[in-house]
SEZAKOL-705625 format. One record per residue (C-alpha): residue in three letters; x, y, z. Coordinates in steps of 0.02 Angstrom, whole numbers, padded with zeros to 5 digits, always signed. Layout:
! SEZAKOL-705625
ALAXYZ/...
END
This chain:
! SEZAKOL-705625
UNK+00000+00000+00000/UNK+00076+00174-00037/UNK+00118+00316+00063/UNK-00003+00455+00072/UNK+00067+00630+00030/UNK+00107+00727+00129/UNK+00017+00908+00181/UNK+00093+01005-00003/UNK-00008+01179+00078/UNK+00161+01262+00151/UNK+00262+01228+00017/UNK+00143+01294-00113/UNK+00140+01463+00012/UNK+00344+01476-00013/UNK+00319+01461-00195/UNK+00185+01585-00232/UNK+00274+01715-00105/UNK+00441+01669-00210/UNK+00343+01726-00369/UNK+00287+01870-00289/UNK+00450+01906-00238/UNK+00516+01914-00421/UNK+00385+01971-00496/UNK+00410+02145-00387/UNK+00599+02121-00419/UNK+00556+02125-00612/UNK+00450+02284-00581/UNK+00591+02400-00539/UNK+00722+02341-00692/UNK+00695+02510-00808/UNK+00647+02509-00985/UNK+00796+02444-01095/UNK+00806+02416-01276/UNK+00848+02264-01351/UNK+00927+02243-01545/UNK+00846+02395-01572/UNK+00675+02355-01490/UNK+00636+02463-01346/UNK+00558+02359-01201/UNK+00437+02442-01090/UNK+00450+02408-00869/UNK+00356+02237-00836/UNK+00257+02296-00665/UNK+00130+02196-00586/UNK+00073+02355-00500/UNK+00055+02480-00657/UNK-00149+02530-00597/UNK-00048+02578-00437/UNK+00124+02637-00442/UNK+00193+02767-00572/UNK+00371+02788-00599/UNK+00466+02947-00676/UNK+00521+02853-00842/UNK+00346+02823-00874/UNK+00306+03005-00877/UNK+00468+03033-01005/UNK+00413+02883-01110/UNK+00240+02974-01132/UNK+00318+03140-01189/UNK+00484+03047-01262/UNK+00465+03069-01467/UNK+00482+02923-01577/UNK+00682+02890-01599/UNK+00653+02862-01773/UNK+00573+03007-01885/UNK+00411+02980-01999/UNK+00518+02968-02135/UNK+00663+02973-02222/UNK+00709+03133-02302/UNK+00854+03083-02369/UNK+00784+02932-02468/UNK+00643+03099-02541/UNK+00772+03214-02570/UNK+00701+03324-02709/UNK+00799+03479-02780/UNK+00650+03595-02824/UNK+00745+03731-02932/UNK+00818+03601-03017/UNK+00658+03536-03070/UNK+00582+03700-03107/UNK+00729+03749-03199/UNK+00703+03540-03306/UNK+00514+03591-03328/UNK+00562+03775-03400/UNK+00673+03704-03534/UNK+00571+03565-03577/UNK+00433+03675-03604/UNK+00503+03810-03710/UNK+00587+03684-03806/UNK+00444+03516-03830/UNK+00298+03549-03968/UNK+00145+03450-03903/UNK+00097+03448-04065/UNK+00244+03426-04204/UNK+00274+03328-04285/UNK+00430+03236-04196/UNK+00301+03208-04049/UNK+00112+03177-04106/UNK+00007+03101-04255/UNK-00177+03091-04260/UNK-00314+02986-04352/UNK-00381+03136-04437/UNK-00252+03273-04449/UNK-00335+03343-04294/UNK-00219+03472-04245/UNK-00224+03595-04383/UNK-00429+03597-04298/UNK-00393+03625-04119/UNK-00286+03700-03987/UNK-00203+03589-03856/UNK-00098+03594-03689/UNK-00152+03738-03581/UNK-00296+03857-03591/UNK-00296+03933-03769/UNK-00234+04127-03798/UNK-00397+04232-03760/UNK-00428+04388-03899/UNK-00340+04529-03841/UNK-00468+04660-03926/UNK-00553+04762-03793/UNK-00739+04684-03791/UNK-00903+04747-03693/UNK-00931+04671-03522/UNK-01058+04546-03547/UNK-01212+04531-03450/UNK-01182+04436-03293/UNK-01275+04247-03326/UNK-01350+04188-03169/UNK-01272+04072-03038/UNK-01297+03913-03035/UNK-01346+03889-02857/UNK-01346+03667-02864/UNK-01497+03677-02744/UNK-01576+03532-02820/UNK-01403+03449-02776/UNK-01330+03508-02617/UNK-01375+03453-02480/UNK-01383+03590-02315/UNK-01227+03670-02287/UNK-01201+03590-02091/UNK-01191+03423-02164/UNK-01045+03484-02295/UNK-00866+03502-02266/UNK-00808+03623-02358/UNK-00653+03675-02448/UNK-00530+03780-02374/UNK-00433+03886-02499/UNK-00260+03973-02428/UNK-00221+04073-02606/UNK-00286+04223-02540/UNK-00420+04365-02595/UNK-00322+04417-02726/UNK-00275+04252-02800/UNK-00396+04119-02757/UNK-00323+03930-02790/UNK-00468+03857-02869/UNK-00534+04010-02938/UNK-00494+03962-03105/UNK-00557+03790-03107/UNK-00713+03845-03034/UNK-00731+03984-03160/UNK-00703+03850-03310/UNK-00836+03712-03231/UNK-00936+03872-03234/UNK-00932+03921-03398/UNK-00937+03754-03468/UNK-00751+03746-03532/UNK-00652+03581-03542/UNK-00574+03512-03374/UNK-00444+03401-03333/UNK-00402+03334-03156/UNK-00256+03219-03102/UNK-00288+03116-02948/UNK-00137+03062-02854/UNK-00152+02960-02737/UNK-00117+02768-02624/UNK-00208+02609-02602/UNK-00352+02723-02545/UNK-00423+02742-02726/UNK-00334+02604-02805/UNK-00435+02515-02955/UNK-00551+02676-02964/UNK-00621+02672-02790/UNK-00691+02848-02745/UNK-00614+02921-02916/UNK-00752+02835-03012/UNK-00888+02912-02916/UNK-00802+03086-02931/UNK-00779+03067-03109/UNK-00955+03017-03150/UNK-01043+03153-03028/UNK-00938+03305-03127/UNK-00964+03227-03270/UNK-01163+03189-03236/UNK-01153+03396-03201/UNK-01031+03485-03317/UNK-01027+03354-03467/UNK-00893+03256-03515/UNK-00851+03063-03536/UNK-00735+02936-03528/UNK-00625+02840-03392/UNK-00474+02945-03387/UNK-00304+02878-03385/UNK-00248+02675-03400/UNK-00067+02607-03378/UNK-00014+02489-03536/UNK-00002+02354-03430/UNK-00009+02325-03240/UNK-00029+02175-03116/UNK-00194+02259-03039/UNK-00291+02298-03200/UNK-00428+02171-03177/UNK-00443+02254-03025/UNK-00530+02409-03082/UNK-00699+02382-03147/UNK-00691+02536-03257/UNK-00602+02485-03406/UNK-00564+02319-03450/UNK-00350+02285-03502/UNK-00272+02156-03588/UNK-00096+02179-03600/UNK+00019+02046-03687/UNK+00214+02050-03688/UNK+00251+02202-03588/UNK+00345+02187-03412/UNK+00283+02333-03307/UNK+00385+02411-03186/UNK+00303+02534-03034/UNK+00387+02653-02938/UNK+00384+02597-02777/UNK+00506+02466-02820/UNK+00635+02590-02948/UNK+00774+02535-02891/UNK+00764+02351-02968/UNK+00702+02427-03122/UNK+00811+02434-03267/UNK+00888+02567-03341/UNK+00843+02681-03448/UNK+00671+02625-03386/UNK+00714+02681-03207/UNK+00714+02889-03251/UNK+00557+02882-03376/UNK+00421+02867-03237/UNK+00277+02976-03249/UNK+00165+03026-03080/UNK+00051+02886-03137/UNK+00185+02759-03077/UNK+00206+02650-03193/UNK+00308+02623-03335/UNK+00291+02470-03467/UNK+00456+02382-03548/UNK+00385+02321-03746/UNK+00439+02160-03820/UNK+00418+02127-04011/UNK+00235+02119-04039/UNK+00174+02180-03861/UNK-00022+02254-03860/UNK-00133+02315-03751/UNK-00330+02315-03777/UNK-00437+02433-03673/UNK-00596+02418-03686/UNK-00761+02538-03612/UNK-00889+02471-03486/UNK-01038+02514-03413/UNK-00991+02505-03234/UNK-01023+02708-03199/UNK-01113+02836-03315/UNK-01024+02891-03466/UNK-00865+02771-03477/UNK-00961+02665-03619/UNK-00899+02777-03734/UNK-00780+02932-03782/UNK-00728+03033-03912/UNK-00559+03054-03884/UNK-00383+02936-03848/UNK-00223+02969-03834/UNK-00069+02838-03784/UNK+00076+02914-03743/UNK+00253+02839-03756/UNK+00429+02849-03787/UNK+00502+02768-03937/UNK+00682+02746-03925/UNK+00728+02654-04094/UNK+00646+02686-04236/UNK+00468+02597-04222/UNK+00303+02534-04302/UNK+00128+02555-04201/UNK-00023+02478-04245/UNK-00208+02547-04198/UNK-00351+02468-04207/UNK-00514+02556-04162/UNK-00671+02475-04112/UNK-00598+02287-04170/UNK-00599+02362-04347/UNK-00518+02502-04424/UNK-00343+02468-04426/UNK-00180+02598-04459/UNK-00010+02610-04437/UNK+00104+02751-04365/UNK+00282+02761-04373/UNK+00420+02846-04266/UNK+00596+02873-04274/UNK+00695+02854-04119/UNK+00693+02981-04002/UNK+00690+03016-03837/UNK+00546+03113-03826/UNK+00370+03079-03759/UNK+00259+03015-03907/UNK+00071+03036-03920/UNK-00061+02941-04063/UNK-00209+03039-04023/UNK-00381+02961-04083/UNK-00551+03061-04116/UNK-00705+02975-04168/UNK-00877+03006-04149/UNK-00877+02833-04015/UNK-00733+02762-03951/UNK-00790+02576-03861/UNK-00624+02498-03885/UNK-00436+02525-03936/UNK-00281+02417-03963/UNK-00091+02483-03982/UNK+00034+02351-04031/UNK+00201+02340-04056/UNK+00241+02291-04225/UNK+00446+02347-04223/UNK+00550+02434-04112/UNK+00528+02359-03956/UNK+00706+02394-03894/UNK+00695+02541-03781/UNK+00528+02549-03814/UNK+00426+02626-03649/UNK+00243+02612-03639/UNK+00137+02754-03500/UNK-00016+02702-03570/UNK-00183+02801-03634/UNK-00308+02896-03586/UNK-00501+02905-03622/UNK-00601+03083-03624/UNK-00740+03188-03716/UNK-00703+03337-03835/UNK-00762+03441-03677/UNK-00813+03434-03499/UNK-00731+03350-03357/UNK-00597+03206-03363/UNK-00512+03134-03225/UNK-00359+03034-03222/UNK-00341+02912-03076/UNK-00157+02903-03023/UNK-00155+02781-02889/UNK+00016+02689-02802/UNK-00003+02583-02654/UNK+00129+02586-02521/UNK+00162+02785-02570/UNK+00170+02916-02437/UNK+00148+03039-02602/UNK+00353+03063-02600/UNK+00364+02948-02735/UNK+00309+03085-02865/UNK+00506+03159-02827/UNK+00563+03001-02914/UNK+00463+03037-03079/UNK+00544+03136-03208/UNK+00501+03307-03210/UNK+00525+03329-03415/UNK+00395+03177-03454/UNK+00277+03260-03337/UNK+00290+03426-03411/UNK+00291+03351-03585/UNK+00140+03267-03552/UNK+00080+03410-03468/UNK+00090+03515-03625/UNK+00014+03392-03710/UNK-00157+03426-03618/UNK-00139+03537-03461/UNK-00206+03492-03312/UNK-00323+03598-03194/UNK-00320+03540-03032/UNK-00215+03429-02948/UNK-00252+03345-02796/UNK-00134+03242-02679/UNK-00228+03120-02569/UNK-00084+03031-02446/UNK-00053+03007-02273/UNK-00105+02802-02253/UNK+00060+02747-02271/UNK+00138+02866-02156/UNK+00030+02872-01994/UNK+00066+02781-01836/UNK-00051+02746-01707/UNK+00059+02813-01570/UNK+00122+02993-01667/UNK+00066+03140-01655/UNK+00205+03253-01719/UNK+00217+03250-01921/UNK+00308+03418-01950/UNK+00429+03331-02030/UNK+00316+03257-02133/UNK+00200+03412-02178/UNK+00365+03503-02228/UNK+00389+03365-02378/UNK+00197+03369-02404/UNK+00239+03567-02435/UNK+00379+03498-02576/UNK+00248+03382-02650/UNK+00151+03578-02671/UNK+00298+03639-02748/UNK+00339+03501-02869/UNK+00152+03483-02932/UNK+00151+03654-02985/UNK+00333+03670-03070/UNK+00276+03501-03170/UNK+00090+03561-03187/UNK+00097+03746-03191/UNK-00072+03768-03258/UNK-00154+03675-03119/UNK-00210+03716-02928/UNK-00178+03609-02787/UNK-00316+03512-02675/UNK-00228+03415-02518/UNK-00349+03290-02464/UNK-00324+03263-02267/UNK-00282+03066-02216/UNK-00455+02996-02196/UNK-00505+02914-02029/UNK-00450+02731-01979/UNK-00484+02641-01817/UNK-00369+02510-01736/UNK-00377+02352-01604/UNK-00337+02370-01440/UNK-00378+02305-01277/UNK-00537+02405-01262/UNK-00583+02337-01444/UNK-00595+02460-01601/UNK-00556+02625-01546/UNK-00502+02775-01686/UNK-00346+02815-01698/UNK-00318+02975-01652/UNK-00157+03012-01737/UNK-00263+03012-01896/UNK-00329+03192-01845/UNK-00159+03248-01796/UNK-00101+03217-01948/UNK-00217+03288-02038/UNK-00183+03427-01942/UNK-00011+03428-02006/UNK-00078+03410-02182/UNK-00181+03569-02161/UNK-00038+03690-02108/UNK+00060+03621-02258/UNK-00063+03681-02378/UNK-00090+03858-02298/UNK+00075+03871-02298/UNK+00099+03863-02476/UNK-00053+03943-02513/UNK-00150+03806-02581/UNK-00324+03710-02546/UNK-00356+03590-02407/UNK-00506+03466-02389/UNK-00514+03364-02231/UNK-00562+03191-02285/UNK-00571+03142-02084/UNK-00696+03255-02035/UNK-00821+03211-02185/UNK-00780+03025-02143/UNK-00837+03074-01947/UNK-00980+03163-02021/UNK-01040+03010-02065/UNK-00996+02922-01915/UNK-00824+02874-01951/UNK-00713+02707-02006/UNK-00821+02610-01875/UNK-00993+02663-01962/UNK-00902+02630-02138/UNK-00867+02466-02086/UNK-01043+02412-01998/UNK-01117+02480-02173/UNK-01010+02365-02291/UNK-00891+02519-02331/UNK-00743+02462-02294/UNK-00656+02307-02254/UNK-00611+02233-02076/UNK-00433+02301-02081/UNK-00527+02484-02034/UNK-00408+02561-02147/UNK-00472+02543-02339/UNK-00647+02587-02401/UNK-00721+02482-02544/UNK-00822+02543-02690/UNK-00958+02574-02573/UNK-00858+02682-02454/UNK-00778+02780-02585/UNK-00948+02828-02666/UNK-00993+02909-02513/UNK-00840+03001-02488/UNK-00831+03058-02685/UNK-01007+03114-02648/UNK-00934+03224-02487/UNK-00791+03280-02593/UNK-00916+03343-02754/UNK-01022+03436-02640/UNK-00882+03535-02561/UNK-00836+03558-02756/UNK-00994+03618-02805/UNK-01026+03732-02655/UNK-00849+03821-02694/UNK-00889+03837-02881/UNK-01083+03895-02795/UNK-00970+04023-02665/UNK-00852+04088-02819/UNK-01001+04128-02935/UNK-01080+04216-02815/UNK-00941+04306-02780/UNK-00861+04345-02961/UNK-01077+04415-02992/UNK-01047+04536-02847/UNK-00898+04606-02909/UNK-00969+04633-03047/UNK-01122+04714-03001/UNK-00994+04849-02914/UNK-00887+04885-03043/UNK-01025+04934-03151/UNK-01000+05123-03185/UNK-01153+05232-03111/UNK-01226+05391-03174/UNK-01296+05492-03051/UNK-01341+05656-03149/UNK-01454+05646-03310/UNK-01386+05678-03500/UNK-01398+05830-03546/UNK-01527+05855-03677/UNK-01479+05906-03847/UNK-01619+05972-03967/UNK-01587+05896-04144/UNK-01532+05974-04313/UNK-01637+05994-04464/UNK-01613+06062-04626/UNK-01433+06165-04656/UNK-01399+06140-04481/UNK-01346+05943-04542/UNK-01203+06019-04649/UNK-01041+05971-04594/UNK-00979+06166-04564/UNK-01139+06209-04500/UNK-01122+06093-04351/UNK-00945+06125-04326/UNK-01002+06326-04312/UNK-01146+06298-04192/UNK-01013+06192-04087/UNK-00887+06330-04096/UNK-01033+06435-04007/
END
C-alpha cells in the first residue's frame, strides 16, 4: 500500500510568495532596448504605482522620424529649372512628338488654356449662378473647402470659373491604395461629369498587375513587363528615369499590345470621343491601332527620346488596341487615356505603399511634356495612409515634404491648382476593442498647415468621414473592409459624394462672388444727359455743325 502525501499547503505558500517576490523584483528593472526594440517596465502594479520614466516615455518622441528625407530628397529649382526648358523647347503637337487619325491638330488647340482675344470687348451681362440647390445638400452636413491662395489670388478660382462656364477640365488624382482600381475616383468622375458634361475613364497604364482590378475599363496587355515606382530601384535602366506621376512604366517586347476596352460600370465610360497613348520610342518603331476591333492603321516613329502621343477622335470610341509591330528595344509604354471633346476628365493616379514622395522620383520633363500635351487643372494629392502611426502625433517633418509635393506639382503642372486631401479616418484594435486612432486627426492637422503654408487648398477627408460616423460606421455599413483602414467601392462613393459637394458649393461660393464684383464695378450715373435738341435742314451740314459747336 503506498504512502499518502504529505500536507503540499506550506510549500505551495513559499512558492507563490517566491513569485511574488520576483515578480516585484522584475517591476523596478527600467525600460531597456533590445537589438533595437525598446522594451517597456514589466510591473505587476502599473494601476498603482507610477514611476518617472513612465512620464518621459509618454512625452519621449519616436527615436526614429516619420520618414526618411534623405531617401525623398528632391531639388526643387532644379526641377523647375528641367520643366522650363522642356517646355520652351517640346511641341505638343509637331510633328517629332504627335500624329492623329484625322489630322486633328491643324482643328484645335491643345496643352493649356488657349490665348484669349486681346481686342477690348463689352462686359457681358452677368448669366445667373448656378446655385446646385436641387443637388446640395444643407450646408451643416458639408465640409467644405478651405482655400489658402488668398483674396487676390484664389487657388481654385480658375477651375471653378471654367466648370462654370462650361469649358473643358482636366483633373489628375494622385493618390495610395485608398483609390486604387477607381475606388472613390469613379464616383467623382461620373458626378462632374453627370453635371458639367464630359465622358470617358481617364487615364490606363499599358499594362499593370492590378488591371482586372478596376472595374472601369477592362485591359489586356500581352508581352510588356511593367515596372512601378515603388520598387525603382530594381528597375532597369533607362526604364528607371522615364516614370511619370502615374507610376508605372511598361518595358515592350516585339509584338506587345494592349486592348482597353469601355464598360458600363459608372455613367459615361461606355464611350468617348477622344484617346491618346503616350510613349517613348527609343529606336525607330512601327505602331499599330485598331479602333473599335476594326479600323486598322499604322504610325511610325523614329527614335527619339521624346514623349510620343497617337491621339484618336471618333464620334464613339468603345475599344482601342496599340501594338508593337517593331522597335521594341527601348521601347517605354505610360499608357492612354479616355475623355470627351469637352467637360470633365479625371485621371486616376493611384500607387499603393506611397506616402505621395514617390512623385520626386518621376521625371520632371515627361511630366511637363505630357503636361503640354493637355494641361491639367487641378491637382489633388490624397496621402497620409502609409505614413501614420497609431502612437504619433508630431508630423512636422512630414508636412514640410507634403509642402515639396506643393511645390513640385506646380513646377511640373503649372497650369493647375492644388487640393490636399487630409488622411481619412481609420480605427485600430486594442484592448478596449476598435477604438479610432487619433493620430489620424493629428495628422491631418499637419496636412492642413502644409497647404496654408503654400497657399494652396485643403479638404479634410477625416472630418467628412466622422460626419458620417467614421471608419467604424463605414465598416458596420459594408464600406470598408475589416482592416478599418481601406474603403471599398461602397465607401468611396460616399466620400466622392462628400468631396463633389464641397466642389460644387466652392464653384456655388465663387459665382456668387465673381456676380458681386461685378455688379460693383459697373460704372453709375448719377446726374441725367444733358438734352440736346436735334438738327434739321442746313444745320446737318458738316460746317454748320462745326459753327454751332464753336458757339
Amino acid at each position: 500500500m503506498s504512502k499518502p502525501n504529505g500536507d503540499c499547503s506550506a510549500r505551495g505558500v513559499l512558492v507563490a510568495a517566491a513569485t511574488l517576490a520576483a515578480l516585484i523584483a522584475i517591476s523596478f528593472i527600467p525600460p531597456i532596448d533590445v537589438w533595437g526594440v525598446s522594451l517597456r517596465r514589466a510591473s505587476i502594479f502599473s494601476d498603482l504605482v507610477r514611476f518617472d520614466d513612465d512620464d518621459a516615455a509618454a512625452d519621449k518622441p519616436a527615436r526614429m522620424p516619420e520618414i526618411d528625407v534623405e531617401e525623398f530628397h528632391v531639388d526643387l529649382d532644379k526641377v523647375a529649372e528641367t520643366v522650363a526648358r522642356t517646355a520652351a523647347t517640346s511641341s505638343p503637337t509637331g510633328a517629332e512628338t504627335s500624329v492623329s487619325w484625322e489630322g486633328i491638330f491643324d482643328e484645335q488647340p491643345t496643352g493649356g488654356d488657349a490665348a484669349r482675344d486681346t481686342v477690348a470687348i463689352a462686359e457681358p451681362e452677368p448669366e445667373p449662378v448656378e446655385d446646385f440647390a436641387d443637388i446640395l445638400p444643407a450646408d451643416s452636413l458639408i465640409i467644405p473647402i478651405e482655400d489658402f491662395g488668398g483674396a487676390d489670388s484664389t487657388t481654385l478660382g480658375r477651375l471653378y470659373e471654367k466648370l462654370l462656364a462650361g469649358e473643358p477640365v482636366r483633373i489628375a488624382f494622385m493618390g495610395d491604395s485608398f483609390v486604387e482600381g477607381d475606388i472613390l475616383t469613379a464616383d467623382l468622375r461620373e458626378s462632374l461629369q453627370e453635371t458639367f458634361g464630359g465622358g470617358g475613364v481617364g487615364f490606363v497604364p499599358a499594362a499593370s498587375p492590378f488591371t482586372g482590378f478596376r472595374q472601369t475599363v477592362k485591359t489586356l496587355s500581352k508581352g510588356w513587363t511593367p515596372y512601378n515606382i515603388m520598387q525603382r530601384k530594381s528597375v532597369p535602366e533607362p526604364y528607371s528615369g522615364d516614370f511619370f506621376v502615374s507610376g508605372w512604366v511598361a518595358r515592350a517586347s516585339e509584338g506587345a499590345s494592349t486592348r482597353w476596352e469601355m464598360t458600363r460600370k459608372r455613367r459615361h465610360l461606355d464611350r468617348c470621343r477622344r484617346a491618346r497613348l503616350l510613349f517613348i520610342s527609343r529606336e525607330p518603331s512601327k505602331i499599330t491601332v485598331k479602333l473599335n476591333d476594326d479600323e486598322l492603321r499604322e504610325f511610325g516613329f523614329d527614335g527619339d527620346e521624346t514623349v510620343r502621343q497617337i491621339v484618336i477622335e471618333d464620334d464613339s470610341i468603345a475599344s482601342l488596341e496599340m501594338i508593337v509591330k517593331s522597335g521594341a528595344a527601348g521601347f517605354v509604354g505610360y499608357g492612354a487615356d479616355f475623355d470627351d471633346l469637352g467637360g470633365v476628365s479625371l485621371d486616376n493616379f493611384s500607387v499603393r505603399s506611397n506616402n505621395g514622395q514617390a512623385m520626386f522620383w518621376t521625371d520632371p520633363a515627361v511630366n511637363a511634356q505630357i503636361n503640354n500635351m493637355r494641361a491639367y487643372d487641378l491637382v489633388i494629392l490624397q496621402y497620409g495612409l502609409n505614413i501614420m502611426q497609431a502612437d504619433r502625433r508630431d508630423y512636422s517633418l512630414y508636412a514640410r515634404q507634403v509642402e515639396k509635393m506643393i511645390r513640385f506639382a506646380r513646377s511640373c503642372f503649372p497650369t493647375a491648382a492644388v487640393l490636399v486631401m487630409g488622411v481619412s479616418d481609420r480605427s485600430q484594435k486594442n484592448e478596449d476593442g476598435i477604438v479610432p486612432m487619433e493620430s489620424a486627426r493629428d495628422l491631418a492637422r499637419w496636412q492642413r498647415e502644409a497647404a496654408s503654408e503654400c497657399g494652396a487648398a485643403f479638404w479634410n477627408t477625416y472630418d467628412a468621414m466622422q460626419l458620417m460616423g467614421g471608419m467604424t460606421r463605414f465598416v458596420a455599413n459594408g464600406w470598408a473592409g475589416k482592416d478599418y483602414t481601406h474603403i471599398n467601392y461602397a465607401g468611396g462613393a460616399q466620400v466622392a459624394r462628400a468631396l463633389y459637394h464641397a466642389m460644387l458649393l466652392g464653384a456655388r461660393e465663387y459665382g456668387r462672388a465673381a456676380r458681386e464684383r461685378m455688379e460693383k464695378s459697373r460704372p453709375v450715373i448719377t446726374e441725367p444727359l444733358l438734352e440736346i435738341e436735334p438738327l434739321a435742314g442746313d444745320a446737318l451740314r458738316p460746317d454748320t455743325i462745326l459753327t454751332e459747336f464753336a458757339k
